[in-house]
Residue frames relative to the residue before (quaternion, step in Angstrom):
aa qw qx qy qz dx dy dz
X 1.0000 0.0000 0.0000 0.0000 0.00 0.00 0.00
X 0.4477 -0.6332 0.6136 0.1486 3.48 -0.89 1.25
X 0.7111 -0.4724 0.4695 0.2253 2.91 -1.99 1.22
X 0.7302 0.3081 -0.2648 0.5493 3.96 0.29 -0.51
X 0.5567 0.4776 -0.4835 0.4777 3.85 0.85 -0.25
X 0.5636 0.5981 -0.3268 0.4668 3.94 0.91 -0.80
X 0.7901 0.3424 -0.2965 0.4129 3.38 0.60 -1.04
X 0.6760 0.4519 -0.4075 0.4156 3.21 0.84 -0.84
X 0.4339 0.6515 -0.4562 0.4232 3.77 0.86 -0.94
X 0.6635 0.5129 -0.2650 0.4758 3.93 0.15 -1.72
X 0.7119 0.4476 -0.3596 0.4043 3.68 0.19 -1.58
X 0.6235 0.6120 -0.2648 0.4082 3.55 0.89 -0.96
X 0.7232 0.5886 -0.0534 0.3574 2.92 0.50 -1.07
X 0.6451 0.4983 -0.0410 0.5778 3.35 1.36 -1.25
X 0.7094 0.3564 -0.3526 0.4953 3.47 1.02 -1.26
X 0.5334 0.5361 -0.5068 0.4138 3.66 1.00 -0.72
X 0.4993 0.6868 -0.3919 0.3543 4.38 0.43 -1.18
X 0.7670 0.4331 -0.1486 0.4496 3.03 0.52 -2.02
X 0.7949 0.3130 -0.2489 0.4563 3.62 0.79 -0.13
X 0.6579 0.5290 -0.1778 0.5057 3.83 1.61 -0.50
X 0.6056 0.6528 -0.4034 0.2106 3.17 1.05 -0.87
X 0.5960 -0.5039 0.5770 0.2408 3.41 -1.69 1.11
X 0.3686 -0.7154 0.5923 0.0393 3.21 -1.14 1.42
X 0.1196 0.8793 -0.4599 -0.0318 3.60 0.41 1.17
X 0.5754 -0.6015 0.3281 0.4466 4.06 -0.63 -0.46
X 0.5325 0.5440 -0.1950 0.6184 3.47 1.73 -0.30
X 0.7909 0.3811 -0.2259 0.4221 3.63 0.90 -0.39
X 0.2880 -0.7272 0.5622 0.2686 3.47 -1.17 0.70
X 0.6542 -0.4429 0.3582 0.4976 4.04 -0.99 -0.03
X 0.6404 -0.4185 0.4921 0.4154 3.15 -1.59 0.18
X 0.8952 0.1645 -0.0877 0.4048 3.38 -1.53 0.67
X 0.6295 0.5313 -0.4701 0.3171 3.48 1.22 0.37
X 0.8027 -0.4886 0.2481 0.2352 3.08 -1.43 1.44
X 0.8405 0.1463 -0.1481 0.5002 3.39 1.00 -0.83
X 0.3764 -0.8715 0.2545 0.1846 2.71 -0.74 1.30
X 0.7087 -0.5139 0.2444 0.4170 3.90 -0.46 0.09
X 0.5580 -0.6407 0.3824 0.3633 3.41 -0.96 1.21
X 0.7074 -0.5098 0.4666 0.1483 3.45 -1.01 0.84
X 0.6959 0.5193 -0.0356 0.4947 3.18 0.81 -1.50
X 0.6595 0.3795 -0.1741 0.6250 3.63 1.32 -1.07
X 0.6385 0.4649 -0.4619 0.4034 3.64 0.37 -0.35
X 0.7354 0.4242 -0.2327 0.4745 3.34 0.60 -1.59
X 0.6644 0.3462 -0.3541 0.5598 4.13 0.64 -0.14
X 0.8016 0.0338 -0.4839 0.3495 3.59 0.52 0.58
X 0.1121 0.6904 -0.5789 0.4191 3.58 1.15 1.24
X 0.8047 0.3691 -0.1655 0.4346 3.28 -0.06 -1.56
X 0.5925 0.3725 -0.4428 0.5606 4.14 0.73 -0.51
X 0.5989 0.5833 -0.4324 0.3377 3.63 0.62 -0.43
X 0.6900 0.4714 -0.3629 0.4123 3.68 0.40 -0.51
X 0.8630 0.1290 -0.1477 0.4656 3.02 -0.88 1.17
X 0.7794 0.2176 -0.0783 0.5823 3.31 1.39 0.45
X 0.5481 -0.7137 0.4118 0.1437 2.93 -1.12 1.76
X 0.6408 -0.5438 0.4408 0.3153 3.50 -1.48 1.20
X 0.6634 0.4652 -0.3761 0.4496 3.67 0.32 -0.24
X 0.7349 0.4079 -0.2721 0.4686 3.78 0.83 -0.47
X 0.5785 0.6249 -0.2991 0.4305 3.17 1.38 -0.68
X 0.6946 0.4778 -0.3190 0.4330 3.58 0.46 -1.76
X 0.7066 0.4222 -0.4465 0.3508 3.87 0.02 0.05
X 0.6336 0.3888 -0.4143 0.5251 3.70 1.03 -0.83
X 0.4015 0.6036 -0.4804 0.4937 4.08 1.02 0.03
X 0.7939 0.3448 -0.2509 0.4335 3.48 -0.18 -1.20
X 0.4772 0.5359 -0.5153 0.4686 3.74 1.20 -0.78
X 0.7967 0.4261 -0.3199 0.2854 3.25 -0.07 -2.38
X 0.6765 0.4627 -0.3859 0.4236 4.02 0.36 -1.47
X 0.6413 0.5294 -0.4083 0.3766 4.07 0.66 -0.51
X 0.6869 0.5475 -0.2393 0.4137 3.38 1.04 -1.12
X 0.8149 0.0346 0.0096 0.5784 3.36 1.24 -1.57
X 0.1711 -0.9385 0.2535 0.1603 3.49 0.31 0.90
X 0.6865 0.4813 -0.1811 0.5141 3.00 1.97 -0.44
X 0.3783 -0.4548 0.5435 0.5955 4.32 0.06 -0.55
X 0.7770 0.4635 -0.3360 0.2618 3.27 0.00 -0.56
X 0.6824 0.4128 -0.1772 0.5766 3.17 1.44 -0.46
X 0.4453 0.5280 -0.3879 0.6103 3.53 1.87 0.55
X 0.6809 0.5060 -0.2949 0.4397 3.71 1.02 -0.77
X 0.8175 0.3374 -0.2662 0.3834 3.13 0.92 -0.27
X 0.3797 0.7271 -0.4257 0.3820 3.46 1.58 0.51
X 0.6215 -0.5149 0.4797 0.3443 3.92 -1.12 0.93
X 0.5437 -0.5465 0.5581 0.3071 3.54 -1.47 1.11
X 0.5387 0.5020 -0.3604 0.5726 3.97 0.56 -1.02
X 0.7341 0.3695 -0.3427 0.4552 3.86 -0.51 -1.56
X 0.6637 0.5625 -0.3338 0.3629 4.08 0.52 -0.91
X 0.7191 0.4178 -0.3219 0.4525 3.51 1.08 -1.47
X 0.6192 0.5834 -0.3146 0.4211 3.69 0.89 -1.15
X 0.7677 0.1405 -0.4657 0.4172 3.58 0.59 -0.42
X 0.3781 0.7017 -0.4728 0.3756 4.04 0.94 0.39
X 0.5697 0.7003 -0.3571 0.2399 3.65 1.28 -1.03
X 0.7110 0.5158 -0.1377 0.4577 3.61 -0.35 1.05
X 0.6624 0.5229 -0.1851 0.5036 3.19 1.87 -0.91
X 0.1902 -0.8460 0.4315 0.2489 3.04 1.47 -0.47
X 0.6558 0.4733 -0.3441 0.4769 3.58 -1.04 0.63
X 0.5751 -0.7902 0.2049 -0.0536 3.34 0.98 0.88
X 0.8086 0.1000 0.1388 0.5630 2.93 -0.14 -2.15
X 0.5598 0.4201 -0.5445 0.4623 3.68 1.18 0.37
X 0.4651 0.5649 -0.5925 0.3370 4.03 0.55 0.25
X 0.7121 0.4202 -0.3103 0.4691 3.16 0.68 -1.59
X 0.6191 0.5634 -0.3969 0.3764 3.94 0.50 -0.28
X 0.4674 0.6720 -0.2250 0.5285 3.16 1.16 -0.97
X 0.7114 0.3751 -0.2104 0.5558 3.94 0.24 -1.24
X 0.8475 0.3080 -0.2714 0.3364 3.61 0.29 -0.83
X 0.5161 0.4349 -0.4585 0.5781 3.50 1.32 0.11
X 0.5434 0.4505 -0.5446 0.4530 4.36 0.42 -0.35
X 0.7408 0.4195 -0.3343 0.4043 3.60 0.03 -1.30
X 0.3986 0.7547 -0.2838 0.4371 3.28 1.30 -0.87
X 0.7733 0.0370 -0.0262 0.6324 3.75 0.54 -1.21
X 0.5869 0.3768 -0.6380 0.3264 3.36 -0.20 0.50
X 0.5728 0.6368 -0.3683 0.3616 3.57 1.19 -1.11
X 0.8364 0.1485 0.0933 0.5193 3.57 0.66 -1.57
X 0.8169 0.0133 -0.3576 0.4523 3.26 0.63 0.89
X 0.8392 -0.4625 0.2564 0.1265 3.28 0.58 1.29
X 0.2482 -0.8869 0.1971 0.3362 2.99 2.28 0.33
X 0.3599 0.4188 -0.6025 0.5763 3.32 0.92 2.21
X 0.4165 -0.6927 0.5588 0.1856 2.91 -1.31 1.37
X 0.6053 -0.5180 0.5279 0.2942 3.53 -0.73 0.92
X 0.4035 -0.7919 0.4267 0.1671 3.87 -0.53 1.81
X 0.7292 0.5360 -0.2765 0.3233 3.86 1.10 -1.06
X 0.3620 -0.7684 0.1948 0.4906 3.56 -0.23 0.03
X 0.5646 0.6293 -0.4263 0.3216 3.41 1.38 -0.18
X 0.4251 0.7191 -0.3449 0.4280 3.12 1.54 -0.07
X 0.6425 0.5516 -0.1765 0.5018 3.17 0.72 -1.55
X 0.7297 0.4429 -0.3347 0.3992 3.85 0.50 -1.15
X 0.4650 0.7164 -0.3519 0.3830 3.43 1.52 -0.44
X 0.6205 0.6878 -0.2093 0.3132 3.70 1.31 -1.16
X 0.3418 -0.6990 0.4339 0.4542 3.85 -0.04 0.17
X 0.8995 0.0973 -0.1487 0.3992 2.86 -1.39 1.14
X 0.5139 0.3642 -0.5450 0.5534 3.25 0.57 1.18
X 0.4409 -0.6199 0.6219 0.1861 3.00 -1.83 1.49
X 0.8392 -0.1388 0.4408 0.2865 2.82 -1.84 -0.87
X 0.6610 0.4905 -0.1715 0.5414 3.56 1.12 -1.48
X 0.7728 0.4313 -0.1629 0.4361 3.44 0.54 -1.29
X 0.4604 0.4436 -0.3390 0.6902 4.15 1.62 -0.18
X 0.5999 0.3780 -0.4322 0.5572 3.93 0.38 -0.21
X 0.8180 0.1772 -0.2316 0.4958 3.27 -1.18 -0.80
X 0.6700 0.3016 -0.5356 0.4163 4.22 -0.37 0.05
X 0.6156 0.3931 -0.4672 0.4982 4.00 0.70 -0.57
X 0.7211 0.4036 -0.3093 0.4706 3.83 0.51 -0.59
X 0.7926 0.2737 -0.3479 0.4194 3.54 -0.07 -0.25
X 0.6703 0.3038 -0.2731 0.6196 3.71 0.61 -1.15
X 0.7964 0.5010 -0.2144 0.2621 3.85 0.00 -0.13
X 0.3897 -0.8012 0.3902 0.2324 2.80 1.77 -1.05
X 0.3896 0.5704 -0.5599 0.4576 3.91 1.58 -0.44
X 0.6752 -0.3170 0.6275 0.2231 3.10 -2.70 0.26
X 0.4731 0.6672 -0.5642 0.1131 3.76 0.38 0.21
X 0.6714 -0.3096 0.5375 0.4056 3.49 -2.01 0.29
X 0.1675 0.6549 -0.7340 -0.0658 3.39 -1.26 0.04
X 0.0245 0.8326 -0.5480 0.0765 3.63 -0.66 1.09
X 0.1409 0.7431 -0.6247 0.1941 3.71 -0.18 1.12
X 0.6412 -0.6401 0.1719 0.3868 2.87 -1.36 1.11
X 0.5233 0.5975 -0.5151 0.3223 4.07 1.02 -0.08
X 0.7373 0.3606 -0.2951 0.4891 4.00 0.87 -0.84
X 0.2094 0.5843 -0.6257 0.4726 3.84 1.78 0.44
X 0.7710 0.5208 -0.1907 0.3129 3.13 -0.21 -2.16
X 0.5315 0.6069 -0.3249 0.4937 3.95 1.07 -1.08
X 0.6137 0.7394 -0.0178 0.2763 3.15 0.24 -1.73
X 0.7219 0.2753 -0.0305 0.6342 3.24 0.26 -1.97
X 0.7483 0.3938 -0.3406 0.4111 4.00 0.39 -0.32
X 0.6301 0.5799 -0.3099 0.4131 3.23 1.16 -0.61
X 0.7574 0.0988 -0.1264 0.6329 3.58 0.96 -0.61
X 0.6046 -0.6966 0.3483 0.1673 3.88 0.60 0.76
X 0.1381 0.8457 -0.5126 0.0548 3.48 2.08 0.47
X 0.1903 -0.6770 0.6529 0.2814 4.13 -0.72 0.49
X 0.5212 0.5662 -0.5537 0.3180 4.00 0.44 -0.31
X 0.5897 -0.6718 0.4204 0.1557 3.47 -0.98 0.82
X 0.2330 -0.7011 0.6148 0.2759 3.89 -0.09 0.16
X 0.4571 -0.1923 -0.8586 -0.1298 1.38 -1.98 1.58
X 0.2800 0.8673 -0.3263 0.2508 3.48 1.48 -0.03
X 0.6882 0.3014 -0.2057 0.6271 3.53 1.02 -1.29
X 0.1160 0.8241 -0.5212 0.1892 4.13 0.74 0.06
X 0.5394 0.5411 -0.1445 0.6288 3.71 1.17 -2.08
X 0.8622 0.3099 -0.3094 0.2545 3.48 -0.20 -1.08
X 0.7607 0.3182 -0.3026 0.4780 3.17 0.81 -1.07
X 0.2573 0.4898 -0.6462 0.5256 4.24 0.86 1.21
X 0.8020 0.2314 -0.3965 0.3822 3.52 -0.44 -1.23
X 0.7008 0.3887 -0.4280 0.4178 4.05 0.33 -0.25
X 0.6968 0.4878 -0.4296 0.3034 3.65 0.69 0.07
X 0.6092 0.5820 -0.3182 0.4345 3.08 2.08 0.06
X 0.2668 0.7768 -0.4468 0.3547 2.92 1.73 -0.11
X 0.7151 0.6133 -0.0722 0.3276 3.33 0.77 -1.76
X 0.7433 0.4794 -0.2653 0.3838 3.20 0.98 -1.38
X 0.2008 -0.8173 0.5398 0.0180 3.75 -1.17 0.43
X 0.5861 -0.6286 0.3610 0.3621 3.39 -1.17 -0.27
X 0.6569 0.4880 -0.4100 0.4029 3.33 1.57 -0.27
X 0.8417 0.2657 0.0182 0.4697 3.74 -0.56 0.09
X 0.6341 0.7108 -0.3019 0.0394 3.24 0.85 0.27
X 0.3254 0.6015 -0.5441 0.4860 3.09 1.61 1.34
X 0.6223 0.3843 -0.3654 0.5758 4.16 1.54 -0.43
X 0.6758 0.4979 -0.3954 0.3729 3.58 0.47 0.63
X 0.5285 0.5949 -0.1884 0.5756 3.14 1.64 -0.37
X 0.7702 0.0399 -0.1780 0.6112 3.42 0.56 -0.50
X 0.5857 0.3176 -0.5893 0.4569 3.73 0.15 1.06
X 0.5252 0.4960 -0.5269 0.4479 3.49 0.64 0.68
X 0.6826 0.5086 -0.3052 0.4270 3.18 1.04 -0.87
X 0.7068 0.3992 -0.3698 0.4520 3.77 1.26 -0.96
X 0.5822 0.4681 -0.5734 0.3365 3.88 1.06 -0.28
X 0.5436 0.5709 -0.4559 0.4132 4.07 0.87 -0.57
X 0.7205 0.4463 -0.2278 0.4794 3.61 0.39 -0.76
X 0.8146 0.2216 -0.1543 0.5133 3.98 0.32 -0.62
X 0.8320 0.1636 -0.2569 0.4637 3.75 0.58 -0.55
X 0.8180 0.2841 -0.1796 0.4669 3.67 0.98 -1.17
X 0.1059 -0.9598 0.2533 -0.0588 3.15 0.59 1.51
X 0.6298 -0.3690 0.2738 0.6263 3.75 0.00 -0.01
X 0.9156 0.0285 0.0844 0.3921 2.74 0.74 -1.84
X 0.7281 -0.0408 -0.1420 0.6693 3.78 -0.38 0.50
X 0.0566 -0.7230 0.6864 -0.0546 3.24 -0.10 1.91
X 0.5715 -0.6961 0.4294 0.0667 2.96 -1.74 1.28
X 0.2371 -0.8237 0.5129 0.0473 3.39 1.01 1.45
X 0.5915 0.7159 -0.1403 0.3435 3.46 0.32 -1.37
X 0.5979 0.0094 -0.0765 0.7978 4.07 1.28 -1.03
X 0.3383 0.6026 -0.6943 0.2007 3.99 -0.13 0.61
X 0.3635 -0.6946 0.5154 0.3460 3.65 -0.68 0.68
X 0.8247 0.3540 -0.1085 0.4276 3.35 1.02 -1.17
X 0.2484 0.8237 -0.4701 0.1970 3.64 1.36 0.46
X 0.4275 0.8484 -0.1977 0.2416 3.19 1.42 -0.58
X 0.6491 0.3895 0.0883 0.6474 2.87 1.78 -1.90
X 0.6030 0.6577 -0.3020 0.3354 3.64 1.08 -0.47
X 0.2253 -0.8896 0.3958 0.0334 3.46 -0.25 1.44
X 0.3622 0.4778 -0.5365 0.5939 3.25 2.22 0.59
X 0.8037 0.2612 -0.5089 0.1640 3.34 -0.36 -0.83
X 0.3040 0.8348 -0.3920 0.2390 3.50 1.36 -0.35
X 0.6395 0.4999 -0.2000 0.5487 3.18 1.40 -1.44
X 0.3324 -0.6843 0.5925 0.2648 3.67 0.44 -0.47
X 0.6988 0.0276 -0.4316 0.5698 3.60 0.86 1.43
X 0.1830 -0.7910 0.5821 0.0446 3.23 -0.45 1.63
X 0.5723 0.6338 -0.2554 0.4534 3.55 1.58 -0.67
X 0.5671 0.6230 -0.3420 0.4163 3.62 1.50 0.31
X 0.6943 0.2263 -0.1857 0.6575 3.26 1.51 -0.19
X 0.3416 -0.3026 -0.8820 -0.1176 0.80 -2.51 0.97
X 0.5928 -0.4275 0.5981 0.3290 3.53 -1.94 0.13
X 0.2518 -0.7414 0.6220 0.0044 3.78 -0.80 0.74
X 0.0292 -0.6706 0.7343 0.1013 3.76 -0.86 0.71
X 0.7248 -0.5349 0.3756 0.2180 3.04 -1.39 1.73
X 0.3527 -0.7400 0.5247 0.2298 3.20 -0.86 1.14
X 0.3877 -0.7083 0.4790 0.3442 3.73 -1.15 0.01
X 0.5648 -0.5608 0.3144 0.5174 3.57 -1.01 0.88
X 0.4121 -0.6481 0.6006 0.2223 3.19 -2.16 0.76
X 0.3118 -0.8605 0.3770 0.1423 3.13 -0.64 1.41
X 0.6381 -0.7061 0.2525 0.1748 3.71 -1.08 1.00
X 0.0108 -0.8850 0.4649 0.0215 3.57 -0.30 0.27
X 0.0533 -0.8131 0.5733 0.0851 3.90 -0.87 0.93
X 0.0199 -0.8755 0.4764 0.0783 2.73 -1.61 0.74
X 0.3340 -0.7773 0.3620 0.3914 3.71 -0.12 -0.92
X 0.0250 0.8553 -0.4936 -0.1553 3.29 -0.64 0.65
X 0.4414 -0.7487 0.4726 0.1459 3.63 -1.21 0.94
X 0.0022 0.6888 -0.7244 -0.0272 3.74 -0.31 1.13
X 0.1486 -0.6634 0.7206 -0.1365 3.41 -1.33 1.47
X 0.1736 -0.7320 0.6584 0.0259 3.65 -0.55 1.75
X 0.4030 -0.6266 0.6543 0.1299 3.17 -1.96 -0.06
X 0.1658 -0.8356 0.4089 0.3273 3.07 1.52 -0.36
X 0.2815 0.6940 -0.4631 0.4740 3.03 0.86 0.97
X 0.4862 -0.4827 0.6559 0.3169 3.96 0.28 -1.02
X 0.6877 0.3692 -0.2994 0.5487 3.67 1.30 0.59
X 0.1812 -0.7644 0.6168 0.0488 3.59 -1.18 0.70
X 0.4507 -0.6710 0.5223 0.2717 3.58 -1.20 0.55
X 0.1311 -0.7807 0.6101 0.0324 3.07 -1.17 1.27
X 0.0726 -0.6536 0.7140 0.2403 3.90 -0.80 -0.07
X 0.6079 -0.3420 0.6843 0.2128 3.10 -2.44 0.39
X 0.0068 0.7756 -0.5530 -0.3044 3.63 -0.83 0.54
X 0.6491 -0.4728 0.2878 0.5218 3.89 -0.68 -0.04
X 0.5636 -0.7086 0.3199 0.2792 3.29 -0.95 1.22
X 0.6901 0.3197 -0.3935 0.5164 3.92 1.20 0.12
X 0.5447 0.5211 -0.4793 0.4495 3.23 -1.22 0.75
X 0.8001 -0.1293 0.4280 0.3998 3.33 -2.24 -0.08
X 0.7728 -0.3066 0.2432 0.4996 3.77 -0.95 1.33
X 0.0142 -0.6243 0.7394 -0.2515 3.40 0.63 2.05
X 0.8924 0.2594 -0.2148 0.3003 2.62 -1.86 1.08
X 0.6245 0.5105 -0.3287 0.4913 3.68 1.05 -0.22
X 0.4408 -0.6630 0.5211 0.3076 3.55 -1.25 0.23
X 0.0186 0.8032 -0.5886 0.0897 3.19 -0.98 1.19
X 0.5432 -0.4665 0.4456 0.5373 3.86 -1.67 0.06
X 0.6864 -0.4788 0.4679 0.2839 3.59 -1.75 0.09
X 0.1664 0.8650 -0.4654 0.0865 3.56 0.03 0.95
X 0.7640 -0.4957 0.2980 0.2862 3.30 -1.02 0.35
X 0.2815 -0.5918 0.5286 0.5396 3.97 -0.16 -0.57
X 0.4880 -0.6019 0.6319 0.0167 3.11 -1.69 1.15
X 0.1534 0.7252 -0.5613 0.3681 3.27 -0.14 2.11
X 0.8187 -0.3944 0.2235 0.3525 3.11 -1.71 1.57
X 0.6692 0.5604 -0.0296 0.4870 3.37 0.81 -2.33
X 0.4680 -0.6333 0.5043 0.3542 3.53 -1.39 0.31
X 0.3643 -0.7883 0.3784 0.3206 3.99 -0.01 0.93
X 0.3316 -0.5344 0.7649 0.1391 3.48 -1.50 0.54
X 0.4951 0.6126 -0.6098 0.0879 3.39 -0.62 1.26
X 0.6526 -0.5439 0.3761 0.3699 3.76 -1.11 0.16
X 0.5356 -0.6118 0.4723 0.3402 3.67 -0.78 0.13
X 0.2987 -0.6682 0.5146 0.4466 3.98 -0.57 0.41
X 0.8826 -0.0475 -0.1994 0.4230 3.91 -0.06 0.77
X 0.3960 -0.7556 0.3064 0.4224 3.44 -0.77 0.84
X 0.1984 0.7568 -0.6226 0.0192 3.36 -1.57 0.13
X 0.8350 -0.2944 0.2381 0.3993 3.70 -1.40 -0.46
X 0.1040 0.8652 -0.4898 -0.0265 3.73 0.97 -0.11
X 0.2815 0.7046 -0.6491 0.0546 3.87 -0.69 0.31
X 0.6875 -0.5549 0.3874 0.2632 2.77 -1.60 1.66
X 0.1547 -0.7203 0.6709 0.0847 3.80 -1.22 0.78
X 0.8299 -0.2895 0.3200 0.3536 3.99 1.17 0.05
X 0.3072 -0.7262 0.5793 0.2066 3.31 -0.59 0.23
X 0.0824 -0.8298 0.5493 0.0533 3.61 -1.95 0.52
X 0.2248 -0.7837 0.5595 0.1494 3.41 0.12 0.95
X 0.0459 0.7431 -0.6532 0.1384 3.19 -2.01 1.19
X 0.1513 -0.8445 0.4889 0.1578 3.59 -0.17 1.15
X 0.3376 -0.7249 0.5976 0.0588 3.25 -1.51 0.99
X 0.5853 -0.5670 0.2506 0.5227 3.73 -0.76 0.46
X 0.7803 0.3712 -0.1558 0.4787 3.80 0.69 -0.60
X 0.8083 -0.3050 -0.0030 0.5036 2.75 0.95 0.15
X 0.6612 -0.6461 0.2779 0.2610 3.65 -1.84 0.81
X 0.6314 -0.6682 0.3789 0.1061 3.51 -1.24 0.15
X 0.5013 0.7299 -0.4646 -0.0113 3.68 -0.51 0.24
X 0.2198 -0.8670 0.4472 -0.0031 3.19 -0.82 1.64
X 0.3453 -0.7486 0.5212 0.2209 3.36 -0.28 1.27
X 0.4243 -0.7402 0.5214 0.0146 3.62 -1.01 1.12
X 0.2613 0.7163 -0.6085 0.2200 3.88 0.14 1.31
X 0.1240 -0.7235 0.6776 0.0448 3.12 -1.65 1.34
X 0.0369 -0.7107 0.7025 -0.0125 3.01 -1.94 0.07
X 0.4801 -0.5413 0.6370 0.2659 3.38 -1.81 0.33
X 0.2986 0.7962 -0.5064 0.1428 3.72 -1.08 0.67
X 0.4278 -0.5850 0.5990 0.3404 3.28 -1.55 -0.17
X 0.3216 0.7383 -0.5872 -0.0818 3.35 -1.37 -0.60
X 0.6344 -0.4219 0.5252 0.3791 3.27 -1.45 -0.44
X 0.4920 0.7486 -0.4196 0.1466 3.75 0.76 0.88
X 0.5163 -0.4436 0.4149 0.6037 3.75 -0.58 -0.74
X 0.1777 -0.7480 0.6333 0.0891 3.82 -0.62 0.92
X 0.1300 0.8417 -0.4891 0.1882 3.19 -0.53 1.26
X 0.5462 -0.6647 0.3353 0.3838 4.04 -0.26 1.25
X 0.6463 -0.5510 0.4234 0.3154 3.43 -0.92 0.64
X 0.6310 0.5606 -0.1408 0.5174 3.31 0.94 -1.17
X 0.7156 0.2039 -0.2931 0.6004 3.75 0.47 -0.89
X 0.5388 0.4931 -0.5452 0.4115 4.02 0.40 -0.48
X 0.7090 0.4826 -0.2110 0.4689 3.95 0.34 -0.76
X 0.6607 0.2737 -0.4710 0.5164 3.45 1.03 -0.09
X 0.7196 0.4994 -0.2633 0.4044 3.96 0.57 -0.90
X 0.6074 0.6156 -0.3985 0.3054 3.54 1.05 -0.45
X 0.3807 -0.5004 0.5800 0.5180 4.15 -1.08 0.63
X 0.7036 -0.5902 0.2794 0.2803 2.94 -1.84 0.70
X 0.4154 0.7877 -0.3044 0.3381 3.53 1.30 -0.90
X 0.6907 0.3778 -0.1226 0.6043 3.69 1.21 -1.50
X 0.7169 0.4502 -0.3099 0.4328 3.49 0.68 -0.94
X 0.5200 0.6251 -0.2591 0.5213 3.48 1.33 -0.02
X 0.6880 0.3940 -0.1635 0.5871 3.75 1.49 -0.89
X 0.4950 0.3445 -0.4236 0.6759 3.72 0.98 -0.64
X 0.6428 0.3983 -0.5682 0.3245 4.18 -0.75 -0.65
X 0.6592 0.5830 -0.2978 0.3700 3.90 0.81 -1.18
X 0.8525 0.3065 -0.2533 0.3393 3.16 1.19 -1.22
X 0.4175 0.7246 -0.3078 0.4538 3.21 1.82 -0.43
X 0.6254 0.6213 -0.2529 0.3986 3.94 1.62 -0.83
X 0.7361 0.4959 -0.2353 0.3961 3.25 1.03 -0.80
């Protein structure tokens, strides 16, 4: 693609933005003078991975209401942090999340550092997340590559290398693209044309601004890229989980250990989670009778948690039914719903 095909491609692009853009809670308008808080990009960057703008934008409004500053995110309890995270799935970005706030208030004065290599420097920010906060809250010229301007990308210049393989390639052709004007509105109108017009599926050639230049659609199956190498099967796992009332209107929770699978979060007492159907003991004795089973898939693999209740004591976190079901990841909050049914 030629220098004047770039510009005109961009102009095109941009004027569509300035009239399409996705009204989000983290985002300011096209072309407006000031630019977005730092703090809001990178907290709804991070809820963004692995998770769809519609699930996200409420635990946003929860998290920016509760703590409004990083600095007032850095100073929130590891426990108070996972509980309001429950649901987002993905874990080990909460605990990331905490160590890149404390991270900048501690050592830079709660301002996030403006450049992006700067930014990549933070804990637990990738590559993706130093792109779009130096580009959008910052203004810099950065790449910003998620999997919608993957998807942009691979149709626009017809890459045959499969993803994740062609990953390298379609970075160095989306930088082709990038510039000095606008490039925190170029970044996320790439992202809204992936998401609303050039979709996974039956992408909407037809209101593309920039279809024009697009060497998938040229082909007459733009919906073939990106190319995909066949995933391998996801493999299965069983377990048990133990919901232990008080008959009170309270259930037993435990802390799980902070490495691993939803390290650190509170959860019901469960078994280890193995290939095989487990042989394990209950954490205390009593009356236990099966309430069912619940299945839940994880990225690597899938889930099934036999479902046993009972009335007891113990040595446990005692926590209302009601708040255990709002704060729990979903996986548990799925086993208390089963056992709470019968």
């Amino acid at each position: 693609m030629i220098p004047s095909e770039v510009a005109d491609l961009r102009a095109a692009l941009l004027a569509w933005y300035d009239v399409h853009a996705r009204t989000l809670p983290w985002r300011t308008p096209p072309g407006a003078e000031v630019r977005t808080d730092p703090y809001r990009v990178w907290l709804s960057e991070v809820m963004l991975q692995q998770t769809t703008v519609p699930h996200a934008a409420p635990y946003f409004e929860r998290f920016t209401t509760r703590w409004p500053t990083v600095t007032d995110l850095a100073a929130v309890e590891d426990a108070d942090l996972m509980a309001a995270w429950a649901g987002l799935g993905y874990y080990a970005r909460a605990r990331n999340l905490l160590a890149c706030a404390r991270a900048v208030a501690n050592d830079h004065g709660g301002v996030f550092p403006d450049t992006e290599a700067a930014l990549l420097a933070l804990p637990g920010v990738g590559a993706y997340t130093a792109a779009a906060v130096a580009a959008i809250a910052f203004d810099r010229a950065a790449n910003v590559v998620d999997g919608n301007v993957e998807r942009v990308v691979a149709r626009l210049f017809a890459v045959e290398t499969p993803v994740p393989a062609a990953r390298p390639e379609l970075k160095r052709l989306a930088a082709i693209l990038v510039a000095d004007d606008r490039p925190g509105d170029w970044a996320q109108a790439l992202m809204d044309l992936g998401s609303g017009v050039c979709r996974p599926k039956s992408p909407l050639c037809l209101m593309c601004p920039i279809s024009q230049w697009c060497a998938g659609r040229a082909t007459g199956e733009p919906e073939r890229y990106p190319l995909k190498t066949k995933k391998a099967a996801r493999p299965h796992r069983q377990g048990i989980a133990w919901v232990l009332r008080d008959g009170r209107g309270r259930v037993a929770l435990v802390r799980r250990p902070d490495k691993g699978l939803l390290g650190g979060m509170t959860g019901l007492p469960t078994s280890d989670w193995t290939e095989t159907p487990p042989d394990a003991q209950p954490p205390v004795a009593a009356d236990w009778a099966e309430a069912g089973a619940v299945d839940h898939v994880f990225t690597h693999f899938s889930l099934t948690l036999t479902v046993r209740v009972a009335t007891g004591q113990g040595d446990f976190l005692w926590t209302p039914e009601a708040v255990a079901l709002a704060s729990l990841p979903t996986v548990f909050r799925k086993a208390l719903e089963r056992a709470l049914a019968m």
